[in-house]
C-alpha positions in Angstrom: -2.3 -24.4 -21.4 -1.5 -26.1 -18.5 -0.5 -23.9 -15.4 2.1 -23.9 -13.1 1.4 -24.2 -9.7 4.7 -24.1 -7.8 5.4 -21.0 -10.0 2.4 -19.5 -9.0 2.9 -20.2 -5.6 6.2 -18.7 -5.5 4.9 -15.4 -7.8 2.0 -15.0 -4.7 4.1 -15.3 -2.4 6.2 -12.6 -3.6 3.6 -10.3 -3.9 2.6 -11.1 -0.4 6.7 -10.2 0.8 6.5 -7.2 -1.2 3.3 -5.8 -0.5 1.9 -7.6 2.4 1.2 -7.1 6.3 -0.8 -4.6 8.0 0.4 -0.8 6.7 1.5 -1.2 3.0 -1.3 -0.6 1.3 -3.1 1.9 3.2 0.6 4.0 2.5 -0.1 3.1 -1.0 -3.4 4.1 -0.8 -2.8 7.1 1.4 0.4 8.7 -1.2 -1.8 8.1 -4.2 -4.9 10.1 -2.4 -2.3 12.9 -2.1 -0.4 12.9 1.4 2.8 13.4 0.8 4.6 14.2 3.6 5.0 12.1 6.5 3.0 13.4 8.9 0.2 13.9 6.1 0.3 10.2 5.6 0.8 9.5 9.1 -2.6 10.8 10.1 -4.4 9.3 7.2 -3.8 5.7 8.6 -5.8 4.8 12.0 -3.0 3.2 14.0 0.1 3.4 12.7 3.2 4.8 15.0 6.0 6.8 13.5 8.3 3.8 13.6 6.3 1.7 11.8 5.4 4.1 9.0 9.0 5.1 8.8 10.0 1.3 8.9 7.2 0.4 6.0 8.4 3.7 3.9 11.9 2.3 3.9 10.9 -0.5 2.5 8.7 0.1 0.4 11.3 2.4 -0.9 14.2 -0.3 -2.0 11.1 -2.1 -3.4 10.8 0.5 -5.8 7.2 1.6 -4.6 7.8 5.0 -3.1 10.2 8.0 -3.8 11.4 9.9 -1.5 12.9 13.2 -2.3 14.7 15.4 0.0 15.2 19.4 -0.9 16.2 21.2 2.5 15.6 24.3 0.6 11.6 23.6 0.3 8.9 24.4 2.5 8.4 20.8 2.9 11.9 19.1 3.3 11.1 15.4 2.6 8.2 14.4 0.1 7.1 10.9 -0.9 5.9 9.7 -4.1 4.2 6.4 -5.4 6.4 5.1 -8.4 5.5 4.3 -11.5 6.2 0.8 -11.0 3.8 1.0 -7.7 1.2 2.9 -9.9 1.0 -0.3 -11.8 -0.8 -2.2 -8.9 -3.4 0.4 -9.0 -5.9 -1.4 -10.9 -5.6 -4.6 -8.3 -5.8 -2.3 -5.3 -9.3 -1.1 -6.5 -10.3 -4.4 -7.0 -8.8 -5.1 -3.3 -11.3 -2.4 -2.2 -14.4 -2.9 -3.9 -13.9 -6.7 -2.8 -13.5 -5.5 0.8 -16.6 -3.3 0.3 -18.8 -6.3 -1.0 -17.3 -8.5 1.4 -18.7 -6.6 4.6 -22.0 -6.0 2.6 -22.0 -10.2 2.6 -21.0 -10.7 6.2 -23.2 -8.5 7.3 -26.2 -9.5 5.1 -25.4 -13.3 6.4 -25.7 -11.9 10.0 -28.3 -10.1 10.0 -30.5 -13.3 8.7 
């Protein structure tokens, strides 16, 4: 079967839109590790700033990856949640990671030679 480039061109680089840049996947990472409240996930990520994470959770929010539910009556007011939808990428961000874990193993390795 042949394949079709310009369609796959266009389907990575709308996974790259969705789920690209520096801070969406360590907040996918960081919910599905259990931090669900902002400041929980906040601290989890080296770097990020308040605006940021609340700029990334928006979005990731009307992408149908995160949740958020509000109950002003809980001890903890505002919760986020990885969706089911963003629980289906799962598999690919493990793969991310144990790529990224072999890939510094190999740079190193070809440095220190």
């Amino acid at each position: 079967m042949e394949r079709n480039q310009k369609e796959e061109v266009q389907a990575l680089q709308d996974t790259i839109d969705v789920l690209g840049g520096k801070w969406k996947l360590p907040i996918i990472n960081s919910i599905c590790n259990g931090n669900h409240r902002f400041k929980e996930i906040q601290q989890s990520i080296p770097g990020i700033t308040s605006r940021m994470l609340s700029k990334e959770l928006k979005d990731m929010e009307a992408n149908n990856l995160v949740k958020r539910t509000e109950d002003r009556d809980a001890k903890i007011a505002i919760v986020y949640e990885s969706t089911d939808y963003c629980r289906s990428f799962g598999p690919i961000i493990l793969e991310m990671i144990n790529w990224g874990i072999a890939h510094r193993k190999h740079i190193k390795n070809r440095v220190e030679k």
